[in-house]
Structures are given as C-alpha cells and as structure tokens.
C-alpha positions as CSV (number, residue, x, y, z in Angstrom):
1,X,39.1,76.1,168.8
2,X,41.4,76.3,171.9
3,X,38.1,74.9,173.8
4,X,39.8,73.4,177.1
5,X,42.2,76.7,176.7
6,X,39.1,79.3,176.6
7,X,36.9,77.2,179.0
8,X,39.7,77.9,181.6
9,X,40.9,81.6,180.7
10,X,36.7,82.1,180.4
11,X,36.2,81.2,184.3
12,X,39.1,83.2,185.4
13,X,38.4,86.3,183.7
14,X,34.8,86.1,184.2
15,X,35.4,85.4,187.9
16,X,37.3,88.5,188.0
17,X,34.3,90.5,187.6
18,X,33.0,89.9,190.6
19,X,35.6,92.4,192.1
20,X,34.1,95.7,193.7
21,X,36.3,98.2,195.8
22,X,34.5,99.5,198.9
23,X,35.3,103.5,199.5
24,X,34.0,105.0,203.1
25,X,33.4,107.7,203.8
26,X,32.8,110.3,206.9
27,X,29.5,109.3,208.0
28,X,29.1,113.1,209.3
29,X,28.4,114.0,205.6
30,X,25.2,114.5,204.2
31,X,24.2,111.6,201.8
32,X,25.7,111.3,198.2
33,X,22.8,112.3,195.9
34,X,22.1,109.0,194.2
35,X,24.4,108.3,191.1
36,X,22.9,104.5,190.0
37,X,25.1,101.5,188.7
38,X,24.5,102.3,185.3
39,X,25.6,105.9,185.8
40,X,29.6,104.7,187.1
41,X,28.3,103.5,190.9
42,X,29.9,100.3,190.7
43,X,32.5,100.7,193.2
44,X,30.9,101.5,195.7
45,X,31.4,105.0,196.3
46,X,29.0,106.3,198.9
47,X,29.2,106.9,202.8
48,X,29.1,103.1,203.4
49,X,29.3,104.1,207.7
50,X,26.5,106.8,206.9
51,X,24.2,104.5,205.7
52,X,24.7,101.6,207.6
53,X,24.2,103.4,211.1
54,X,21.5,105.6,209.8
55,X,19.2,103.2,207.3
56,X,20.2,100.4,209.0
57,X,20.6,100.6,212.5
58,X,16.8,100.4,213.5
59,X,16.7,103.8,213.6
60,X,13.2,103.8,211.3
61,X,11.6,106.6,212.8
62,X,14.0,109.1,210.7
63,X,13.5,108.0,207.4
64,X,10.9,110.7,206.7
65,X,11.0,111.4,202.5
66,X,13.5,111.9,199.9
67,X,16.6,113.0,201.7
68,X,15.9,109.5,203.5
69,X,15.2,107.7,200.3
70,X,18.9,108.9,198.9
71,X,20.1,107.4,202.0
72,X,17.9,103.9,201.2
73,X,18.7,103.8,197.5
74,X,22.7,103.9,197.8
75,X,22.2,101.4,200.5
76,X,20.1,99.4,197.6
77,X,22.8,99.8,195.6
78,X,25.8,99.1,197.8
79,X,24.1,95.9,199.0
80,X,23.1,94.8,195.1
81,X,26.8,95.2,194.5
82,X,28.4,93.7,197.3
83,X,26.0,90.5,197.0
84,X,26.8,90.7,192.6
85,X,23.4,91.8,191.9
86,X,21.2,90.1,194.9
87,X,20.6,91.2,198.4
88,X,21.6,89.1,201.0
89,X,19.8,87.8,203.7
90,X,21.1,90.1,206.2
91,X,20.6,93.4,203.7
92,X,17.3,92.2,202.7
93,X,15.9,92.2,206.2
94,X,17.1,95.7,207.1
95,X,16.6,97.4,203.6
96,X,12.8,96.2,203.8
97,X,12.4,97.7,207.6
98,X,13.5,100.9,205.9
99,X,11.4,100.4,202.6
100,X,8.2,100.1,204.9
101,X,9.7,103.0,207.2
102,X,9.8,105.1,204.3
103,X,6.4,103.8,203.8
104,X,4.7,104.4,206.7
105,X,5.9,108.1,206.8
106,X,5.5,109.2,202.9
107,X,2.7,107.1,202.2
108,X,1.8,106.7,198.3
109,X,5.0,109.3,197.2
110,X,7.1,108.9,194.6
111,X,10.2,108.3,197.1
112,X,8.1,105.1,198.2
113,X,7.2,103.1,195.1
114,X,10.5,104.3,193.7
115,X,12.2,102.1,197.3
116,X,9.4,99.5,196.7
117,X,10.3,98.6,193.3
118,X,13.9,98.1,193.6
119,X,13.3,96.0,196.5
120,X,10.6,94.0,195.1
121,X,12.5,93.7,191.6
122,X,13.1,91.4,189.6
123,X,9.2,89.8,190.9
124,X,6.4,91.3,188.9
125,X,4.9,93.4,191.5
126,X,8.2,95.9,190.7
127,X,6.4,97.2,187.6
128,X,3.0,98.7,189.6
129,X,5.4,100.3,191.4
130,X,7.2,102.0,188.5
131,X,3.4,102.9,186.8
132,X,3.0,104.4,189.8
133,X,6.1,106.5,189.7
134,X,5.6,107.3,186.1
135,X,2.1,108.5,186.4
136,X,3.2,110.7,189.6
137,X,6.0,112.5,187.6
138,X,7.1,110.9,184.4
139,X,10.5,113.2,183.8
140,X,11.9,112.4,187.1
141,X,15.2,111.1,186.9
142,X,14.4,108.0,188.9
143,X,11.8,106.4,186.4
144,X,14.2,106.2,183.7
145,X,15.4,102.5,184.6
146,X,12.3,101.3,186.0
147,X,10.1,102.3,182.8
148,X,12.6,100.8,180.5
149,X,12.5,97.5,182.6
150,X,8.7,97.5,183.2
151,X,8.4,97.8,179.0
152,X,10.9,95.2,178.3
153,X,9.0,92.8,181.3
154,X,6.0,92.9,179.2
155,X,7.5,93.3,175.4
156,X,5.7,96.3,174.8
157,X,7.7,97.2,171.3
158,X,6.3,101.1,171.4
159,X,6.7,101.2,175.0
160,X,10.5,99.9,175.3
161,X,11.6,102.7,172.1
162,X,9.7,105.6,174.1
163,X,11.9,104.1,177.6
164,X,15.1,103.7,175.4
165,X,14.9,106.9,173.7
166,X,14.2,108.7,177.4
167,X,16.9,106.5,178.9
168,X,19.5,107.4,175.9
169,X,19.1,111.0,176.6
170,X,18.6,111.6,180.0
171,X,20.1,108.6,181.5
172,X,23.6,110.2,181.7
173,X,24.8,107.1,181.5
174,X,28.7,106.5,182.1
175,X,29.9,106.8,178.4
176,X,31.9,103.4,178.3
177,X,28.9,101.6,179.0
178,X,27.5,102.7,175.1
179,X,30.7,101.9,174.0
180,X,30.5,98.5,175.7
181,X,27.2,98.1,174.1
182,X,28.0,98.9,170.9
183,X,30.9,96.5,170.7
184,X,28.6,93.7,172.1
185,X,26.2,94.4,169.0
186,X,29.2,94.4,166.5
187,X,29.2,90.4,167.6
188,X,26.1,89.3,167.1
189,X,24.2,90.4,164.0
190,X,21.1,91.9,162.7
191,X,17.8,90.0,163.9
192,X,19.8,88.1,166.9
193,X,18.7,87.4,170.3
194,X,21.1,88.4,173.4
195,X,21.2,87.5,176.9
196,X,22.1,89.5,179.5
197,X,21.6,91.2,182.7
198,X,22.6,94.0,185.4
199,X,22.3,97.3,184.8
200,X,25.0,97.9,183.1
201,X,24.5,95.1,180.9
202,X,20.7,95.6,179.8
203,X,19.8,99.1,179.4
204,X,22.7,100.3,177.3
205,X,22.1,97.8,175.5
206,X,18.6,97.8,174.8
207,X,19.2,101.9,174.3
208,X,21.8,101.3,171.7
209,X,19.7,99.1,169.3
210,X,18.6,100.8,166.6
211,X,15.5,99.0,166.3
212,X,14.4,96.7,169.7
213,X,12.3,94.6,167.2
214,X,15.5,93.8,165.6
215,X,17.8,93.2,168.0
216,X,16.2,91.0,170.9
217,X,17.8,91.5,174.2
218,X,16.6,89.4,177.1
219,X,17.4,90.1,180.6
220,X,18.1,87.2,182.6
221,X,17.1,88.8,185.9
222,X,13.2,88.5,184.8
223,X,13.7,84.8,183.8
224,X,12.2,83.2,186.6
225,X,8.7,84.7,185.4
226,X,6.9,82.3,183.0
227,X,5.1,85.0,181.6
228,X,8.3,86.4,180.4
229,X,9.9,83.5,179.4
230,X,6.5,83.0,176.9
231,X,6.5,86.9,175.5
232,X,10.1,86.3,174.3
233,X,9.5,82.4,173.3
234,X,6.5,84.1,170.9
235,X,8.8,87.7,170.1
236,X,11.5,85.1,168.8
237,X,9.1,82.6,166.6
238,X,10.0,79.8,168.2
239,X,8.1,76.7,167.9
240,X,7.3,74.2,170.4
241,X,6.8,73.7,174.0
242,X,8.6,77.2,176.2
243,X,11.5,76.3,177.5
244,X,12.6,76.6,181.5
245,X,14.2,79.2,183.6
246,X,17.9,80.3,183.4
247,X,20.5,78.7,180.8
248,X,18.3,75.7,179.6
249,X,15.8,78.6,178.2
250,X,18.3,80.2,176.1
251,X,19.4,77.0,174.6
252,X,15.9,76.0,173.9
253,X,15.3,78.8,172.5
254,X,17.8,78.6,170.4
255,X,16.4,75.4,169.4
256,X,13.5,76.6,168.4
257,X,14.0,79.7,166.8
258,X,15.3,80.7,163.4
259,X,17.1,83.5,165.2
260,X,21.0,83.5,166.3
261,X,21.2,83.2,170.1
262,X,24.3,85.2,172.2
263,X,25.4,84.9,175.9
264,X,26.4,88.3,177.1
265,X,29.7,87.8,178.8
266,X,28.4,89.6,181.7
267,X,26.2,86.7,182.6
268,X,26.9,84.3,185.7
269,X,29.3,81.8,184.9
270,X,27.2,79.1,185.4
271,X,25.9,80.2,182.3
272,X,29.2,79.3,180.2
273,X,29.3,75.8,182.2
274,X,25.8,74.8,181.2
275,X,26.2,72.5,177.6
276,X,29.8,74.0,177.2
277,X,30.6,72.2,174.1
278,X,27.6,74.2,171.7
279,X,29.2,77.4,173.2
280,X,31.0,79.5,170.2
281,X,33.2,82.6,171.3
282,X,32.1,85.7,168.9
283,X,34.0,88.6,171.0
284,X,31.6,89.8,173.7
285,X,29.2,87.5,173.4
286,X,29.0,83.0,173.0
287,X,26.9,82.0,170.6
288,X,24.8,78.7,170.9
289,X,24.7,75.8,168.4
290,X,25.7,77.9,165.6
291,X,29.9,77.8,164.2
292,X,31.5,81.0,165.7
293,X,33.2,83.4,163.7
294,X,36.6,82.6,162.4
295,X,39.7,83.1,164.1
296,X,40.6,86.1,161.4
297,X,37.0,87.8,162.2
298,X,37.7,87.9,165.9
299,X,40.7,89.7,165.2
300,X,39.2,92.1,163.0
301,X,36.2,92.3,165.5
302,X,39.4,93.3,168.6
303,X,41.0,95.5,166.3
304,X,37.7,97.4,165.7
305,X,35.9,97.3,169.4
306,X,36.6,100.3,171.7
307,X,38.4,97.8,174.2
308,X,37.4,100.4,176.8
309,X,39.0,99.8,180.5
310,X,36.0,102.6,182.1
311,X,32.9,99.9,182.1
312,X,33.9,98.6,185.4
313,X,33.8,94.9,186.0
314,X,32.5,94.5,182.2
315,X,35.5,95.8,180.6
316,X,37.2,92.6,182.4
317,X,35.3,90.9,179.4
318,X,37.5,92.4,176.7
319,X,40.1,90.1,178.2
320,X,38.7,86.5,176.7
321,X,38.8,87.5,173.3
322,X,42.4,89.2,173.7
323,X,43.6,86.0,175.4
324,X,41.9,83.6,172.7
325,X,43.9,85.7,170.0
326,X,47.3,85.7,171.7
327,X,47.5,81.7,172.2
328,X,46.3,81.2,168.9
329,X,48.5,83.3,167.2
330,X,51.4,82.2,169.7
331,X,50.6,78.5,168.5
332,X,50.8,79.9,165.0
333,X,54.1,80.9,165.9
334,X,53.1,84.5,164.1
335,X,55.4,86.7,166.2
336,X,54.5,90.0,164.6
337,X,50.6,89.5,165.5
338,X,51.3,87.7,168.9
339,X,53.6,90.9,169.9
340,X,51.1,93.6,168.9
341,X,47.8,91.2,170.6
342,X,50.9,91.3,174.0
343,X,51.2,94.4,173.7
344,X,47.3,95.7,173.5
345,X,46.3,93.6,175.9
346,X,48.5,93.9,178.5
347,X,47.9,97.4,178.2
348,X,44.5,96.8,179.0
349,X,44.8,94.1,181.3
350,X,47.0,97.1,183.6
351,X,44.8,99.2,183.6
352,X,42.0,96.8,184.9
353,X,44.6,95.2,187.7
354,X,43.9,91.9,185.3
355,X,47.9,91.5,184.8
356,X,48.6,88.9,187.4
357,X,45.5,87.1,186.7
358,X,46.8,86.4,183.2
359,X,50.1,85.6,183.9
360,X,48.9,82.8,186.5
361,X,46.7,81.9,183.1
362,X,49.4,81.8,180.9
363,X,48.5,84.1,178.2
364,X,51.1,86.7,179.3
365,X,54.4,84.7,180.2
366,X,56.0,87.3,182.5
C-alpha cells in the first residue's frame, strides 16, 4: 500500500525527530534540580554554560555529593540528547572524569552508583549499580528508571510489575508520554511483542501494559547483550537458533515465534530500511511479516489515538500515519475524508513545526 510513498514520507518524518532545541541559561544559577527525559527534559532545558564550565572544565576537585551529582546528571542528559541517545566521544571522556570525581569524593553513596549506572548503561555492569542504589534507599526518586530497566534486562516478570507499578505512580511522568503509550498498544494487539527504546519510549510503555507477560516490550538499547537477546528469544517461544543484534533479531524473532512482532516508530531509521518490503504500517508501530491492518482500520485507529503534539520528538510519529491516510484518500479522490485528514493533520503538523517538512513531502500541497 503506497510502499515507495510511505518508505519516503517514513524517513522524513522519522528524521525529524532527531530535532532538540538547546535553552541556556545564566550559569550564575544554582543547578536545575534534575527533571529526567522521561519527565519532559527533552529540550534541553538546563544551564547548558553551568554545567559545561563547572562538570566539565577539569574542575574535578568540586564535585563533592549530590548538589554535584544534579550538576553531572543534566550534563548526562543534555549529552544523551544532543548525541540521540549516545554520548559522544568528547562527552564521554569528560562525563567519566566527573563520574570517578564524584567517586573519589562520595565513595559507595547513592549519588555515585546512581552517576555510574547511567554512564555505564546500556552494558550489564549498569544493573549492580542500580541494586546498589535500590538497597541504599529504595523510594528515592532516582531508582525508579534504573530498577525498571535492571527488571526488564533480566525478565524478571514479578520484578518488572513491582518497577512498573513504582514507576506509574511516582514517576511523574510527562502525561503525553502515557497517552503516547497507550496509542502505541491500541496498534499492536494482545500477546504481541514491541520494539523500542529511549526513555521515553520504553518505560511508559512497559508501565502502561496491563499485564508485562502479555504485552512483550523489548528495548533495543540492551540488544547488544546475548544474554538478553536469549531471555526474550525463550519469553517469546520461539524456536530455533537466537537470532543477532539489532534489526535482524527482531525479524528472526518474528520468524520464530507464534507472536506478532512491532517496530516502535521511535526506533532508529535504520531499523525501517532493514528488509523494508515485510514492513506493515499499523499506526505507531510496523509490523513484520504479517498483512497490516487495512486502510479503513488505520483510519479508525487516527480517529481514536490521542494524536498528542506534548511527547516531544515522538509525537513527530503521529505524522506517518496522518500522511499515509491523506494520499490514499486523495488517490481515492474522497474529498470529504481527504479535507477532514488536511485539516487534522496540519493542525498537528503546526504545532510540531512539521508543516514545511510535509509540504516539501507532498502530503500537504501548500
């Protein structure tokens, strides 16, 4: 359906979510307590100056304990942004010095293994870390993340519904990110399997299933770990040899499971170019091998989702299916459907700064 059509719309918008604005701020102010990316820090907002002089000028001997580990861990996060969810070389040099400042100074606290872990994550030596910050002081606001990810690293069923549960409730996560999630489920199905990754993109997510059993959501990030890639390769019944890293393990999987298989469109691109042609647009997600949905169930599924414009780069992913509709029903010369799909998503496509992308696409003509 429309494949050339979606393949091209599908890189544009999905390239548009690598956008981030960059806010700075008077570096004589005292550090932004830390709101993480999941919480609405996706633009960037901290004292960008503030933390680059202070945690990353060499200036090691005043990173002393938490007020220093604020300072670290929007520096974490301003770096995992600006480098789409990696650190680059550059960042990765200085952030460790300041890790294994804080170290030296606050041996063994909380403040430490919390700066550990999210420097040593996605690599399996994260988790210890997050034990470590559980076991110091489980209800501190910090452990949320990491205990969620350290149950869904090693499949713990119990252990990711106590983490979800925690993480649904105290979390204060930004609210478009559970309507995101929600929409993403109404795509795929009871008993499917969903790949995904980023913050934003696996927690929610995970925290909005009603059962984790039933609703398998992989993160991506913890791919490169065989050990992984075997838990979920036996948690979906699949048969055979496990698959390999990235892309070729989701379609193996889906392969050799029973079990539907989705693409989260928050993935990498390089995800929707790898064996294009068994991709199937659902809404939020692709599925793999299966038929997609028909034309007339993707239209029910836009007129029902939240089409929320608040979940930072991921509402850009409302903006495929909207485009898929509108050509269709343009080719279908249906004007009374093609004006209302216009109308709703340009609306949407404003309030994202998408416009001009789709008019250069061709889905809106002016």
């Amino acid at each position: 359906m429309l494949t050339t059509f979606l393949r091209f719309v599908g890189c544009l918008l999905l390239g548009g979510a690598t956008f981030v604005q960059v806010v700075a701020q008077d570096p004589a102010q005292a550090p932004v307590p830390v709101q993480e990316i999941y919480q609405g820090h996706w633009d960037l907002p901290v004292p960008v100056q503030t933390v680059r002089t202070e945690a990353l000028s060499g200036s090691t001997h005043a990173v002393s304990g938490p007020l220093d580990y604020v300072r670290l861990r929007n520096l974490q996060i301003d770096a995992l942004i600006r480098g789409g969810g990696r650190y680059g070389q550059a960042d990765l040099k200085r952030i460790t010095s300041s890790v294994e400042a804080l170290e030296r100074a606050a041996a063994g606290s909380l403040e430490a293994h919390l700066a550990r872990y999210h420097l040593e994550f996605p690599s399996a030596s994260a988790f210890e870390h997050a034990d470590a910050v559980r076991k110091l002081d489980p209800d501190h606001p910090g452990v949320l993340a990491p205990a969620l990810s350290a149950a869904l690293y090693r499949s713990d069923q119990g252990a990711i519904r106590r983490a979800a549960n925690s993480f649904r409730e105290k979390g204060n996560v930004a609210p478009a990110l559970w309507k995101l999630a929600e929409d993403v489920i109404r795509c795929t199905g009871r008993a499917s399997i969903v790949f995904t990754t980023g913050e934003m993109g696996v927690y929610p997510l995970v925290a909005s299933a009603a059962r984790p059993d039933d609703l398998l959501v992989v993160d991506a990030r913890l791919l490169d770990d065989r050990s992984y890639r075997e838990r979920i390769w036996s948690l979906a019944g699949a048969a055979g040899k496990v698959g390999g890293s990235g892309p070729a393990f989701a379609h193996a999987l889906a392969r050799a499971s029973n079990r539907p298989v989705h693409l989260a469109l928050g993935l990498d691109p390089s995800w929707f170019t790898y064996r294009a042609m068994d991709l199937h647009l659902t809404g939020l997600t692709y599925t793999i091998g299966a038929q997609g949905p028909e034309v007339a169930v993707l239209l029910e599924r836009w007129q029902q989702m939240h089409r929320t414009a608040e979940a930072g780069p991921l509402s850009w992913n409302y903006l495929l299916l909207g485009s898929v509709l509108v050509e269709h029903y343009r080719r279908l010369e249906d004007e009374a459907i093609t004006a209302r799909l216009t109308m709703e998503l340009r609306d949407l496509a404003r309030q994202l700064g998408a416009e001009p992308s789709l008019i250069r696409a061709g889905v809106l003509l002016h």
